[in-house]
N, CA, C and O of each residue as an XYZ file, in Angstrom:
652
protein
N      18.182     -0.294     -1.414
C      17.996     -0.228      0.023
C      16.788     -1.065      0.412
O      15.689     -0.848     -0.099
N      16.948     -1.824      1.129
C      15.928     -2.934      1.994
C      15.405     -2.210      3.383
O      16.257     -1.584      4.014
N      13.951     -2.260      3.940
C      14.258     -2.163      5.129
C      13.108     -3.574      5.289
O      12.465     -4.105      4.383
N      13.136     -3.963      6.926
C      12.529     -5.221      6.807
C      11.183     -5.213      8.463
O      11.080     -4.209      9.168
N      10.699     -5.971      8.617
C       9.637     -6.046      9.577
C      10.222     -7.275     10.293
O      11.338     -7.768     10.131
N       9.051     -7.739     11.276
C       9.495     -9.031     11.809
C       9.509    -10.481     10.585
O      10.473    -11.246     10.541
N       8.596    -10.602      9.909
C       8.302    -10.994      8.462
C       8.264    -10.526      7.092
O       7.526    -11.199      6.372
N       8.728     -9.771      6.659
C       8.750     -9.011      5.443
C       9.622     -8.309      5.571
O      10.086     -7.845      6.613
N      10.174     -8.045      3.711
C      11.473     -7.519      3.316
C      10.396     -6.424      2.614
O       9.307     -6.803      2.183
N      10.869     -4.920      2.551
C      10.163     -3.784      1.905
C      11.759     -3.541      1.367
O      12.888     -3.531      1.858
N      11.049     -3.331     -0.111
C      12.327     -2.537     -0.821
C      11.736     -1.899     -2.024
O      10.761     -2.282     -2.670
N      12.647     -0.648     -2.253
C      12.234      0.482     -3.493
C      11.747     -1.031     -4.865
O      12.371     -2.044     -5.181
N      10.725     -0.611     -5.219
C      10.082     -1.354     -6.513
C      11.366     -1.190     -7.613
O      12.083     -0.191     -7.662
N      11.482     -2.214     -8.360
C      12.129     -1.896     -9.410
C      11.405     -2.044    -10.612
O      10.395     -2.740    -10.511
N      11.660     -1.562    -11.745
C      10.807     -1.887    -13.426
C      11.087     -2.858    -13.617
O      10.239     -3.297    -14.393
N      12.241     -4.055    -13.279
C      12.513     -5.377    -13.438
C      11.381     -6.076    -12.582
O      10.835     -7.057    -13.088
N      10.968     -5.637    -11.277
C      10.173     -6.341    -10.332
C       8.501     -6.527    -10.945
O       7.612     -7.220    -10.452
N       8.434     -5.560    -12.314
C       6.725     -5.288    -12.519
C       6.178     -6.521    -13.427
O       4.974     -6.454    -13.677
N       6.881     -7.638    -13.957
C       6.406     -8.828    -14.239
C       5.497     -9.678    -12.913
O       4.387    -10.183    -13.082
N       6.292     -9.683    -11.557
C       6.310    -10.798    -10.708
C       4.781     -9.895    -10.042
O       3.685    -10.455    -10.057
N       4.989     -8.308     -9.435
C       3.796     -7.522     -9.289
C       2.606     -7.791    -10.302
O       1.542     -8.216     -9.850
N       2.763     -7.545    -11.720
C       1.612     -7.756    -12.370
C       0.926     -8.983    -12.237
O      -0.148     -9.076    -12.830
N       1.411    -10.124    -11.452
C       0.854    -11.505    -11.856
C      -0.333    -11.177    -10.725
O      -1.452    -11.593    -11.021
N      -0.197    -10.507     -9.524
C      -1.514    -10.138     -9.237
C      -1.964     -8.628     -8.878
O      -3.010     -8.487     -8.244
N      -1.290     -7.608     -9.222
C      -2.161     -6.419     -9.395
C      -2.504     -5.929    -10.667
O      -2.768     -4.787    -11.045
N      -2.422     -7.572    -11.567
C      -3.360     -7.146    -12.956
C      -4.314     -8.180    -12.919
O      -4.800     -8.499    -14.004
N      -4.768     -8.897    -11.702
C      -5.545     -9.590    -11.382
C      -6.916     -9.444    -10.945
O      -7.112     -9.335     -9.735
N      -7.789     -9.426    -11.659
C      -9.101     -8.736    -11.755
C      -9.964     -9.732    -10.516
O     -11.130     -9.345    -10.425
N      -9.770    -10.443     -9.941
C     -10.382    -11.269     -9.112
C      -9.084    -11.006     -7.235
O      -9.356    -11.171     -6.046
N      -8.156    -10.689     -7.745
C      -7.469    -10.065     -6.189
C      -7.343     -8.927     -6.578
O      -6.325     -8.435     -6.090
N      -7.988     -8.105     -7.361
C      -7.710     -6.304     -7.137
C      -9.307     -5.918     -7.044
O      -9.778     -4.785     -6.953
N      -9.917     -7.006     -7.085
C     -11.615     -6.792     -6.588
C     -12.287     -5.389     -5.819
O     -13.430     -4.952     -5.956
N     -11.360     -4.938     -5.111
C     -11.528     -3.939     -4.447
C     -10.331     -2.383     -4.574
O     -10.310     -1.481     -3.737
N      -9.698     -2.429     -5.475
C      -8.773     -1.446     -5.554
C      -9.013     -1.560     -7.693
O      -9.775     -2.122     -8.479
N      -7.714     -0.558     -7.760
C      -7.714     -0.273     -9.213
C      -6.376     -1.821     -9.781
O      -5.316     -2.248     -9.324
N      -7.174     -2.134    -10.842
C      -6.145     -3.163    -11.394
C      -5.596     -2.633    -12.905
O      -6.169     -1.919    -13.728
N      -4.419     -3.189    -12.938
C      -3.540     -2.588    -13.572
C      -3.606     -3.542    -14.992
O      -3.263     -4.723    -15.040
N      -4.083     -2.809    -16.032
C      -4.104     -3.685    -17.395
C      -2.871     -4.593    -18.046
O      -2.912     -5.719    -18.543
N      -1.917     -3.804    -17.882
C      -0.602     -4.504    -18.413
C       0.736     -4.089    -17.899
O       0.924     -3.278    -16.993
N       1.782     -4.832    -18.681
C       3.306     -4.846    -17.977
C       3.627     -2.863    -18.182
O       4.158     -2.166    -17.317
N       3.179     -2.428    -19.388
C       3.305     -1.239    -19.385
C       2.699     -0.187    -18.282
O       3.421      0.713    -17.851
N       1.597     -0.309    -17.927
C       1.330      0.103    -16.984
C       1.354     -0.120    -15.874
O       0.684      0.671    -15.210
N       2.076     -1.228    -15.087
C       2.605     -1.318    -14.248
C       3.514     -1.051    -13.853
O       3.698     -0.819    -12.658
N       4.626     -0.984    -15.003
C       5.797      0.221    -14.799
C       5.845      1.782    -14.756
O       6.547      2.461    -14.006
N       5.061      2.174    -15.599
C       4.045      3.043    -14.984
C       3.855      3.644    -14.009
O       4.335      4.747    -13.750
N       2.949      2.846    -13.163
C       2.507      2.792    -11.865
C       3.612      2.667    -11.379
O       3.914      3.844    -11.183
N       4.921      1.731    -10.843
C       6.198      1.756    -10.513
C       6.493      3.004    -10.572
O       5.941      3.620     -9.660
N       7.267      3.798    -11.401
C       8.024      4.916    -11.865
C       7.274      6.309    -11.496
O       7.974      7.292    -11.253
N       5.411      6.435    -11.436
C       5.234      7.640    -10.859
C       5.691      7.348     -9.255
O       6.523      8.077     -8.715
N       5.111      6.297     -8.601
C       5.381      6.277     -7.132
C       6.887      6.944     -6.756
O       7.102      7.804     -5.903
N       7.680      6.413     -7.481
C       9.391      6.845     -7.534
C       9.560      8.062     -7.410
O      10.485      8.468     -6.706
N       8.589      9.061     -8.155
C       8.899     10.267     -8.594
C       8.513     10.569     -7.392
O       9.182     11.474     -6.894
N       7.499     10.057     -6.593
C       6.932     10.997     -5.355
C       7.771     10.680     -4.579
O       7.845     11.500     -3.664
N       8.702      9.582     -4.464
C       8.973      9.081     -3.493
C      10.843     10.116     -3.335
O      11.507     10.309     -2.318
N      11.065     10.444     -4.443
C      12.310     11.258     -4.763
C      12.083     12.352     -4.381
O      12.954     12.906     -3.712
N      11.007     12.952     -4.630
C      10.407     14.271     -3.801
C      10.516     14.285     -2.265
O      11.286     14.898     -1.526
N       9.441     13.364     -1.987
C       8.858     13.463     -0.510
C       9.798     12.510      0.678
O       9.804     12.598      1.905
N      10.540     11.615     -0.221
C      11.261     10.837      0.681
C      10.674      9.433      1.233
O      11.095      8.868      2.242
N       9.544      8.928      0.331
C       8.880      7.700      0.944
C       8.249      7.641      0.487
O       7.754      8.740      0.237
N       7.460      6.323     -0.202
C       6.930      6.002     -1.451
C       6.742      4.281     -1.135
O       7.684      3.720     -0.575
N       5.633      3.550     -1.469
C       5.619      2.084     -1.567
C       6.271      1.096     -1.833
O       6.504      0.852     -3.017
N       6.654      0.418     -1.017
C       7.615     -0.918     -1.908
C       6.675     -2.030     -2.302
O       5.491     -2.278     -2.075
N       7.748     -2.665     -3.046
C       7.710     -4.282     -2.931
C       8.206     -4.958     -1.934
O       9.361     -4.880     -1.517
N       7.061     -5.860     -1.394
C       7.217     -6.213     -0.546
C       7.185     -7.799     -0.733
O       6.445     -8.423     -1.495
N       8.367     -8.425      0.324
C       8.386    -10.005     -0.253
C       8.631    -10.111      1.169
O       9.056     -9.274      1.966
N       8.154    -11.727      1.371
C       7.833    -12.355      2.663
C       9.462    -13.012      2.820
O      10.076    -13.346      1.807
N      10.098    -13.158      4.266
C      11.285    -13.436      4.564
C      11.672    -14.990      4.440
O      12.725    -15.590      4.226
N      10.532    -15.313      4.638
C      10.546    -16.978      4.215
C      10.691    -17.396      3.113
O      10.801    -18.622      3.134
N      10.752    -16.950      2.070
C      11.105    -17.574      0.614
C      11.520    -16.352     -0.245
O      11.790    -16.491     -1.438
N      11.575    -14.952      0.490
C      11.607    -14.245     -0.746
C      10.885    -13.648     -1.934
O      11.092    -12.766     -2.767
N      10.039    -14.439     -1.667
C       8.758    -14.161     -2.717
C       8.199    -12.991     -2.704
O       7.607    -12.713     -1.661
N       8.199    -11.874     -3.903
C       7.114    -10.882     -3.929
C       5.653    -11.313     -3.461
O       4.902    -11.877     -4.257
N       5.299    -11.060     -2.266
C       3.759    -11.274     -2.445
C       2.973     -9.759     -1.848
O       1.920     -9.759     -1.209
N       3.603     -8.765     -2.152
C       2.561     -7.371     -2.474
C       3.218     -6.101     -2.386
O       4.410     -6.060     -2.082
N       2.547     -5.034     -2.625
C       3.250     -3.720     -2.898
C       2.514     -2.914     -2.323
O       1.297     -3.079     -2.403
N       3.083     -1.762     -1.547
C       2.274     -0.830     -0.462
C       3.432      0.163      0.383
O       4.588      0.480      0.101
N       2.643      0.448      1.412
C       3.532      1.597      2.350
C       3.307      2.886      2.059
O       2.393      3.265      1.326
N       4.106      3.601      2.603
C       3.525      5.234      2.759
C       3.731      6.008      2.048
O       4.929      6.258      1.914
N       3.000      6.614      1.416
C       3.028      7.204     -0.076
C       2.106      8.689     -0.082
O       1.709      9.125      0.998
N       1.898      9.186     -0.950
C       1.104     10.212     -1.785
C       0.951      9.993     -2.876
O       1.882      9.923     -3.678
N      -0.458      9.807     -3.214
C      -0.263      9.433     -4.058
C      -0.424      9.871     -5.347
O      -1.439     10.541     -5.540
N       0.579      9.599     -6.644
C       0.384     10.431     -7.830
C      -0.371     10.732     -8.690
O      -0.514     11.736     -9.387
N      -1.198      9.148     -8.550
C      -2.433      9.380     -9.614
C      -3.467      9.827     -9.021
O      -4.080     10.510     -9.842
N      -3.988      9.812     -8.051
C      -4.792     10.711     -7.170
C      -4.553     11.902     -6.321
O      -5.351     11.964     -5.386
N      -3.849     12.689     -6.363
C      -3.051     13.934     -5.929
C      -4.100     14.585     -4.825
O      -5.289     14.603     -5.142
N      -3.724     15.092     -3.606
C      -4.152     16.304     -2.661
C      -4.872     15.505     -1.615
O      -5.883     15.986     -1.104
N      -4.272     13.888     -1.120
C      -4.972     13.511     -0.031
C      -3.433     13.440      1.006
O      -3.206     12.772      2.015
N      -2.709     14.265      0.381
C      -1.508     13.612      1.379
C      -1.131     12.162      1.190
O      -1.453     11.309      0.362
N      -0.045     12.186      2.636
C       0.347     11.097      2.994
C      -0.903     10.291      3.494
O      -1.840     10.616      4.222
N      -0.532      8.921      2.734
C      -1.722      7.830      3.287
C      -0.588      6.520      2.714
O       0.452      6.460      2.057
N      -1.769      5.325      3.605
C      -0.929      4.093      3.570
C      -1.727      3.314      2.795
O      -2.922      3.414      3.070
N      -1.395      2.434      1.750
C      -2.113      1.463      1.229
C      -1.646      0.348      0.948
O      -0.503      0.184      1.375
N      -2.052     -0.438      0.430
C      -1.207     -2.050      0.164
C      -2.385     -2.854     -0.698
O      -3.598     -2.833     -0.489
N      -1.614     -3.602     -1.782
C      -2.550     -5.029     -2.335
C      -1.447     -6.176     -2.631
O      -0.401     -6.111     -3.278
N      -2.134     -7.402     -1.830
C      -1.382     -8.306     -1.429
C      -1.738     -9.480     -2.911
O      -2.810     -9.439     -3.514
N      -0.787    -10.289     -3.210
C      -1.476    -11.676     -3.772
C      -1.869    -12.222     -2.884
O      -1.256    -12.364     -1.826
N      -3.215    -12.731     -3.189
C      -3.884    -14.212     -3.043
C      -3.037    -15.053     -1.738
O      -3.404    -15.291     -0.588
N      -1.887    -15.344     -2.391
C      -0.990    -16.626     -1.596
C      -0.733    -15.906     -0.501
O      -0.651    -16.746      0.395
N      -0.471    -14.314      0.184
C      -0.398    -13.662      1.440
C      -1.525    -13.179      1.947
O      -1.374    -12.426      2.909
N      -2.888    -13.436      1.500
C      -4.075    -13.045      2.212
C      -4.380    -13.955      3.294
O      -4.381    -15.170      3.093
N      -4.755    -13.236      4.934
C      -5.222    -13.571      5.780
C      -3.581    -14.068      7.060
O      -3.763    -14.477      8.207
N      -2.353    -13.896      6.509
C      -1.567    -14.083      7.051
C      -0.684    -12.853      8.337
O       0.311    -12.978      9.051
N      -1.887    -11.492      8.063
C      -1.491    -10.663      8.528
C      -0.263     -9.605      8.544
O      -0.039     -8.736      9.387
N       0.591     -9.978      7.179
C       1.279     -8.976      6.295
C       0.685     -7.797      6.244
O       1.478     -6.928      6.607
N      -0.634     -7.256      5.879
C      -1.140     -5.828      5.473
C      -1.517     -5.346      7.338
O      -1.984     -4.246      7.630
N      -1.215     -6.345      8.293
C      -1.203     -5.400      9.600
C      -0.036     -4.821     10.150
O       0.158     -3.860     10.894
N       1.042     -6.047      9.328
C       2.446     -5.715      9.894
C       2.922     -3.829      9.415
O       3.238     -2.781      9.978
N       2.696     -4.361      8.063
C       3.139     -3.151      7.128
C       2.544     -1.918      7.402
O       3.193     -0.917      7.098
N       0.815     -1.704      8.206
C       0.304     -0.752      8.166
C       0.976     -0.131      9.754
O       0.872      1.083      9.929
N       1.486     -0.774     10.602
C       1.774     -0.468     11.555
C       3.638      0.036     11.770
O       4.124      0.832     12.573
N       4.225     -0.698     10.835
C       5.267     -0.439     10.473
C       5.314      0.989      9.962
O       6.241      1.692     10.362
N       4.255      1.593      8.970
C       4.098      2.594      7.944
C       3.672      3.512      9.085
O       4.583      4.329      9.223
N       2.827      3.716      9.848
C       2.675      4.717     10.827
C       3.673      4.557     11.573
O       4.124      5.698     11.675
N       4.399      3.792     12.240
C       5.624      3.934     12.852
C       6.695      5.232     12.362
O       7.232      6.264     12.765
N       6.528      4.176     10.984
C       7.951      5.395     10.071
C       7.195      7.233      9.678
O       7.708      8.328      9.446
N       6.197      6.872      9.754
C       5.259      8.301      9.364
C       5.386      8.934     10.552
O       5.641     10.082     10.188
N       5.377      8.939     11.537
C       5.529      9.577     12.888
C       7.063      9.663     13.281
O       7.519     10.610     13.920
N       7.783      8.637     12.860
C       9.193      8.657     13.560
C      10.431      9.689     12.654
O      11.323     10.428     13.071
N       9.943      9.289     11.142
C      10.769      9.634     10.565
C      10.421     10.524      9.746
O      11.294     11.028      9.040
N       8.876     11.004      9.611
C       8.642     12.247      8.693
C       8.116     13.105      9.271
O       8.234     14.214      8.751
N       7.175     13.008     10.797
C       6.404     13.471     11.549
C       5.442     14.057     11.080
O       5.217     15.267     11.114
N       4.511     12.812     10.384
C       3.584     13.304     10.010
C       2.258     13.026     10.892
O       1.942     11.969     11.437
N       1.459     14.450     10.884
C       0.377     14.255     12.320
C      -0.680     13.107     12.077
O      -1.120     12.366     12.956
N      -1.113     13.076     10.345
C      -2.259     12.549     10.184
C      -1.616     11.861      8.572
O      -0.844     12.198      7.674
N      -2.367     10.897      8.877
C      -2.153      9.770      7.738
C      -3.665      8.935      7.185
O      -4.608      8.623      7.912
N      -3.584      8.777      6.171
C      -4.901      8.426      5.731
C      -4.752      6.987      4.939
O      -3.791      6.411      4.427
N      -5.936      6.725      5.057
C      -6.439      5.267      4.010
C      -7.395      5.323      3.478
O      -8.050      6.314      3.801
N      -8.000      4.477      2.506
C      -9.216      4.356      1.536
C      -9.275      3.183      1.462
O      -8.281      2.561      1.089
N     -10.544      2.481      1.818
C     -11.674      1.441      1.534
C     -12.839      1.295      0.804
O     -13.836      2.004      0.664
N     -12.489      0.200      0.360
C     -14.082     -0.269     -0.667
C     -14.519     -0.709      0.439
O     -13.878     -1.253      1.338
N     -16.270     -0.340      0.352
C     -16.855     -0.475      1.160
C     -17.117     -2.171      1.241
O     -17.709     -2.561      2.247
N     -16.725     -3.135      0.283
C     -16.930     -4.719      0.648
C     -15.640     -5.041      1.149
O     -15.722     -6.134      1.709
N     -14.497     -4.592      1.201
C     -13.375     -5.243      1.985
C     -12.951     -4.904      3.473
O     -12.124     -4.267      4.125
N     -14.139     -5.809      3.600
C     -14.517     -6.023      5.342
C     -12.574     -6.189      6.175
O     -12.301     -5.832      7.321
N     -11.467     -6.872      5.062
C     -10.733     -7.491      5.615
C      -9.524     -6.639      6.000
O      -8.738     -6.735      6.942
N      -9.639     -5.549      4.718
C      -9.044     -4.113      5.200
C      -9.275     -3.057      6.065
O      -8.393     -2.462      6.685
N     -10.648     -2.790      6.113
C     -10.997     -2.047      7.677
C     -10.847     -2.958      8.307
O      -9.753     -2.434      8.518
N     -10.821     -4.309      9.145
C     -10.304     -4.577     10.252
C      -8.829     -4.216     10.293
O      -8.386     -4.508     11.403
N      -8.233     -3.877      9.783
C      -6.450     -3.826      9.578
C      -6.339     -2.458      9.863
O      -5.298     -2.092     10.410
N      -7.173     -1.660      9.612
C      -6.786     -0.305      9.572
C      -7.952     -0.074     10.997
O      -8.230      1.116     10.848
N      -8.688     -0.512     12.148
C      -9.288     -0.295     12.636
C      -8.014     -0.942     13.711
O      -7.771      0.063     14.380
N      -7.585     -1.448     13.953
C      -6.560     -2.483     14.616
C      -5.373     -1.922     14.841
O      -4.593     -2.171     15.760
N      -5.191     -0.660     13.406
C      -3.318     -0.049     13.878
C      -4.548      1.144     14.248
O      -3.941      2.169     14.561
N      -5.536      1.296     14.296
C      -5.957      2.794     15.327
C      -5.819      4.180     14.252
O      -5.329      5.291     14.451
N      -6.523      3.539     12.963
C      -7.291      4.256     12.211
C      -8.779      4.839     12.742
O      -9.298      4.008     13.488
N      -9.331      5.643     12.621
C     -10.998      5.544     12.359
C     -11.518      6.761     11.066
O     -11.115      7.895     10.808
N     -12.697      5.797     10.394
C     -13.612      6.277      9.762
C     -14.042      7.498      9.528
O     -15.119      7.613     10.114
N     -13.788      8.394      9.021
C     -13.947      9.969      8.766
C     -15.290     10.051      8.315
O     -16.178     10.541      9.014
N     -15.518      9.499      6.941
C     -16.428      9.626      5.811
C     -16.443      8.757      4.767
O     -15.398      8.158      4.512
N     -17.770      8.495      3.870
C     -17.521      7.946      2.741
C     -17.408      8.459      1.595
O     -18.287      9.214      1.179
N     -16.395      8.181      0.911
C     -16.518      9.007     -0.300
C     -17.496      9.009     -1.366
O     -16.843      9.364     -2.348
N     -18.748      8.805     -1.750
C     -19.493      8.408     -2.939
C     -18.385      8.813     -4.577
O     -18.012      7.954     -5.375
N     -18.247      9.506     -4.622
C     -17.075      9.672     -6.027
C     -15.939      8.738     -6.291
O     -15.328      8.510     -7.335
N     -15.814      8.274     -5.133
C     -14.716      7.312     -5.375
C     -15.057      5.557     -4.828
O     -14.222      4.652     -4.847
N     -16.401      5.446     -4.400
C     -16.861      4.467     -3.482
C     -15.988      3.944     -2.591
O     -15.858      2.721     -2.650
N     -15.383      4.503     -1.819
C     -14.241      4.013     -0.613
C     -14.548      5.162      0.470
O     -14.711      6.377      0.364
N     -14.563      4.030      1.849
C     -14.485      4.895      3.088
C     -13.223      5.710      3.353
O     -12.110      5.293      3.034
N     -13.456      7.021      4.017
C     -12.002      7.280      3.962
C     -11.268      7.335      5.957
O     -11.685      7.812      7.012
N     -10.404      6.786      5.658
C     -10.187      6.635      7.047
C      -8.504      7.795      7.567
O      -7.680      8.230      6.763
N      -8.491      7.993      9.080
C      -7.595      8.637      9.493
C      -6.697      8.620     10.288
O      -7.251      8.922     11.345
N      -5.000      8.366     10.610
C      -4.631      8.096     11.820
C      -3.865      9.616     12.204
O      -3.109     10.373     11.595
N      -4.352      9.606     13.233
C      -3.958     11.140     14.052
C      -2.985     10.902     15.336
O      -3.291     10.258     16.339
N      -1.982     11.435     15.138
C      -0.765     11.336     16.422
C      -1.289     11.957     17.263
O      -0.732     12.119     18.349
């Protein structure tokens, strides 16, 4: 199942898709600010718990590829997440390199509260920031997030969108 934006194709991740994902969320220079993923094993991994939540709860992160070529260029959307358990529903995303600054992670975050309100009705939705990626709080300040707190345990701001 595909669903799509004005620019971007979102679809369920597959374990076939975690080669083309790893080329940059095992990228220690574009995961600068999030957790990077050591290898193909653990990126499937990472794939297959999201699944599990997503079989549960009904919504879970895709892969996401741009409509113009098709190309995987990042993975995100509305999730809970497994390896960090008890923040709820929240939205996140890490893009490659080649889709930074094109405004993909505004489409998707606005898309993702769309579907969080329309189709799960959820009141409050959350995000997490490293405090140097100036480029993600503007994105999440823009779909009408704000700033709760900082976490020191986890060094990321934590942010909130409230219906």
């Amino acid at each position: 199942m595909r669903v799509e934006t004005d620019r971007l194709w979102l679809s369920r991740p597959l374990l076939s898709d975690a080669p083309q994902l790893l080329s940059f969320l095992g990228d220690a220079d574009a995961m600068q600010h999030t957790v990077r993923l050591a290898d193909l094993r653990a990126c499937r991994r990472h794939i297959a718990g999201h699944e599990c939540q997503r079989k549960r709860l009904g919504y879970g992160p895709w892969t996401v590829r741009s409509k113009r070529d098709e190309r995987i260029v990042g993975f995100g959307g509305l999730y809970d997440d497994p390896f960090d358990p008890g923040w709820g529903a929240e939205i996140g995303y890490r893009f490659a390199p080649i889709a930074w600054g094109r405004g993909f992670a505004t489409e998707l975050t606005r898309f993702c509260l769309e579907l969080a309100q329309r189709q799960f009705g959820l009141a409050v939705v959350r995000a997490f920031v490293h405090p140097a990626n100036t480029a993600s709080r503007r994105v999440l300040e823009k779909a009408g997030f704000e700033a709760v707190r900082f976490l020191p345990d986890m060094n990321r701001h934590l942010y909130e969108h409230r219906r």
